[in-house]
N, C-alpha and C positions, 0 to 999 in steps of 0.2 A: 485674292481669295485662296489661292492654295497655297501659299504662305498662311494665314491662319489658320487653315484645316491640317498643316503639318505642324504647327505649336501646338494646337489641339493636341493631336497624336502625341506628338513628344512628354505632353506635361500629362496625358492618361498613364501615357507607358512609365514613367516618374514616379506618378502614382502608387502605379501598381505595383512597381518596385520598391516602394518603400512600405508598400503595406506586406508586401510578405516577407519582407527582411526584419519586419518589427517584433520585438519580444512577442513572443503568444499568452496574448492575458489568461487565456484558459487552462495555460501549465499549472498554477494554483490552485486549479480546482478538479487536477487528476490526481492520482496516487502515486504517478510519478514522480521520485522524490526520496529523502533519507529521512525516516521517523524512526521516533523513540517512545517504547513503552510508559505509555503514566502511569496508568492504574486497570483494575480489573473489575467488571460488575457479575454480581452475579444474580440471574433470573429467577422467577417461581414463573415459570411460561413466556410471558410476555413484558411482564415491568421489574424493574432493576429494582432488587430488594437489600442489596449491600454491594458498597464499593469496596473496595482494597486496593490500598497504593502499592506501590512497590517496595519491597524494603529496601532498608540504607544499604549504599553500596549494589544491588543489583541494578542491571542495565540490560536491556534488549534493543537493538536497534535492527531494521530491516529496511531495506534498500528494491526501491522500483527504480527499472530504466529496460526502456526497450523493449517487454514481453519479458524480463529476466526479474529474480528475486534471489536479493542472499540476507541470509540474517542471521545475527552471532550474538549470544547472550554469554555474560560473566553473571557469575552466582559467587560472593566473596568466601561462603562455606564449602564451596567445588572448589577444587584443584585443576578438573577438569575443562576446559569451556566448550560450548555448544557453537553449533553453525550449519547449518547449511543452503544449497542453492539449488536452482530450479528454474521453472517460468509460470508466470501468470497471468491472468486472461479474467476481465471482469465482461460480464453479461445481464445488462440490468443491475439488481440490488447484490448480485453475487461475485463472490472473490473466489476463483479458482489457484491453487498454488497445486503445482507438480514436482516433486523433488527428486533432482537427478542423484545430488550426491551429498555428504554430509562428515558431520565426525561419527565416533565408531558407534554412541549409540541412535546416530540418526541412520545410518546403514540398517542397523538391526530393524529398530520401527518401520524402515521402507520394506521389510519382508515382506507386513501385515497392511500398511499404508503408505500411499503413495501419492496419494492427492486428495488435498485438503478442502473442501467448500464450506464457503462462511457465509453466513448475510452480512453485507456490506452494505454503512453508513457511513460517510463519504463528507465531510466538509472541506472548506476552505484548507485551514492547516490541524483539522483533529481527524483521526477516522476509529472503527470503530469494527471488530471482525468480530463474529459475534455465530457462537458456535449453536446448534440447532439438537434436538433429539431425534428418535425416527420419526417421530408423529408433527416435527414443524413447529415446536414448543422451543424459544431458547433458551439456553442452560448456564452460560457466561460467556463473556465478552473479555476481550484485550484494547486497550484502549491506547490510542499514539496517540501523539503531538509532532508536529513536521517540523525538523530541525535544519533541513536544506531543502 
């Protein structure tokens, strides 16, 4: 009998080791992750009234892992390129991003702003930050696709 109550034990504790060493099927379905800009919608309050893709040759990609964000865009008529990094923190349908530091004109904009809040719609591999008025009206949207 105690022989089988310790195969028990053995093949729970097995178990349960192999269930937390298993990939987490739910990494898919955080924002945790490398996305790329698709396109852009823009609102009349509440329903997307025109899309806009991105043009040839522009790229923005941004980067979750850990509570951190960085993200760098090339623009092929800039000479300059964009980037910066921070942390973010979702709560319910909202995307908090805080940005610690940046290229020279994301320095500058951090005089006036420093932390960004979006409504946040969230799939599998698209999401969607989608920027708000004072009155809770939204105005346009950025649109990813998850490339890792």
């Amino acid at each position: 009998m105690k022989k089988i109550i310790g195969l028990v034990l053995l093949m729970l504790l097995l178990v349960s080791a192999a269930a937390t060493n298993s990939i987490n099927e739910d990494y898919m379905h955080t924002i945790q992750g490398t996305w790329e800009l698709e396109s852009f919608y823009n609102y009349d309050g509440q329903q997307v009234i025109d899309t806009v893709p991105t043009a040839d040759g522009y790229r923005q990609v941004k980067m979750y892992y850990n509570g951190k964000i960085m993200w760098t865009r090339y623009v092929p008529v800039d000479k300059v390129g964009r980037f910066g990094y921070g942390t973010y923190k979702i709560i319910d349908d909202q995307l908090m991003e805080t940005l610690e530091y940046g290229d020279n004109e994301m320095i500058q904009a951090m005089d006036t702003m420093r932390i960004f809040t979006f409504e946040l719609q969230l799939g599998e591999d698209k999401f969607s930050q989608i920027s708000l008025d004072e009155e809770g009206n939204r105005t346009f949207s950025e649109n990813y696709i998850r490339i890792d």
